[in-house]
N, C-alpha and C positions, 0 to 999 in steps of 0.2 A: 154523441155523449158516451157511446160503449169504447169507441176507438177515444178519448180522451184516458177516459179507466183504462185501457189496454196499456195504452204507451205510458201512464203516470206507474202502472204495478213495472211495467218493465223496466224504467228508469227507477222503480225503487230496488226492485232485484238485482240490477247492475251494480248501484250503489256499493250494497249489500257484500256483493261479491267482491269489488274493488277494496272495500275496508277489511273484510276477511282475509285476502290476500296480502295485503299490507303488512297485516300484523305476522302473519304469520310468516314473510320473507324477513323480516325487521326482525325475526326470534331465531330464525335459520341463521341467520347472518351474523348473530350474537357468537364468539369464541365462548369454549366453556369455561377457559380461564383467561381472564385479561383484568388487569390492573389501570385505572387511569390516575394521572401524580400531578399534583397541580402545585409545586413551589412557589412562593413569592415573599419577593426580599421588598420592604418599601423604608429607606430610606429620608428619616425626618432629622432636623435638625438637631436637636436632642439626643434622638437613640433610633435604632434600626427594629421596625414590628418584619417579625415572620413567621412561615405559616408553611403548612406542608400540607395539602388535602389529597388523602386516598380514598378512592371511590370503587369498589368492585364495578367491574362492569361487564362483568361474563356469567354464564349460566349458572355457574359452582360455587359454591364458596371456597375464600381462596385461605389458608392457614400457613404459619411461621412466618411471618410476612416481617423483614427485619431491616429496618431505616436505619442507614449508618450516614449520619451527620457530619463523618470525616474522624472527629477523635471522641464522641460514643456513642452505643444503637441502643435505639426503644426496638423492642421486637410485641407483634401484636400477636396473639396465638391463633385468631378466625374473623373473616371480616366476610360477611355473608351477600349474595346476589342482591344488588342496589345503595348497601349500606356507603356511608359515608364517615369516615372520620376525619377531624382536625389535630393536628400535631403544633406544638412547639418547638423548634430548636430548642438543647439548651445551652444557657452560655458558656462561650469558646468554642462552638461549632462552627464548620467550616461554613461560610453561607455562599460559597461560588455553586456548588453539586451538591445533591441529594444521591443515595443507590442504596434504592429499592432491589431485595428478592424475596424469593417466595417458594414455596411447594411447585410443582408442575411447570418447571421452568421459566418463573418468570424473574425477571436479569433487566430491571432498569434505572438506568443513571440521567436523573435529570438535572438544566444547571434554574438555576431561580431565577426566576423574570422579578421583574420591574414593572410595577405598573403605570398606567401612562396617567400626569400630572396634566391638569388644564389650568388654564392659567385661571387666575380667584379661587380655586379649590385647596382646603387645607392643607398643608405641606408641600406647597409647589412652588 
């Protein structure tokens, strides 16, 4: 019965250590500044919906963060660690690229996905 409790606290200690470790490689491994951009162009019948999502995804907050749509930019002033914003194009932007930059070098140009249509699902 003792060697049960031994080996059940030891497998709890392991545990333990395994999920302390984790997080805190997972927070190592976080940049202190990084930007994720998630464009999408969805194409209906009718009219074209689109969507630009910024998500900080680095230790910092990221500030002057300025979306040039091709011919004009929303500039945001501070988008803070986790946060999430959604944008609109507005009409007469370009919808093939989006470019993103930022304080602390961040420099990205992305082009807008298409999301995938299944067949019976609206707009497909």
């Amino acid at each position: 019965m003792q060697r049960i409790n031994i080996i059940g606290a030891a497998a709890l200690g392991a545990g333990a250590v395994a999920i302390v470790s984790y997080l805190m490689l997972t927070n190592l491994a976080r940049e202190d500044y990084s930007l994720g951009v998630d464009a999408m162009k969805d194409e209906q019948s009718l009219f074209i919906n689109t969507r630009v999502i910024l998500t900080n995804t680095g230790k910092l907050p990221l500030t002057h963060i300025t979306v040039d749509y091709g011919s004009k930019n929303e500039t945001i002033n501070i988008l803070n660690p986790g946060e999430k914003i959604g944008l609109s194009p507005p009409e007469g932007s370009n919808l093939n690229i989006v470019k993103i930059t930022a304080d602390h070098g961040i420099n990205i140009t992305k082009d807008y996905r298409k999301p995938i249509k299944l067949p019976g699902m609206i707009g497909s």
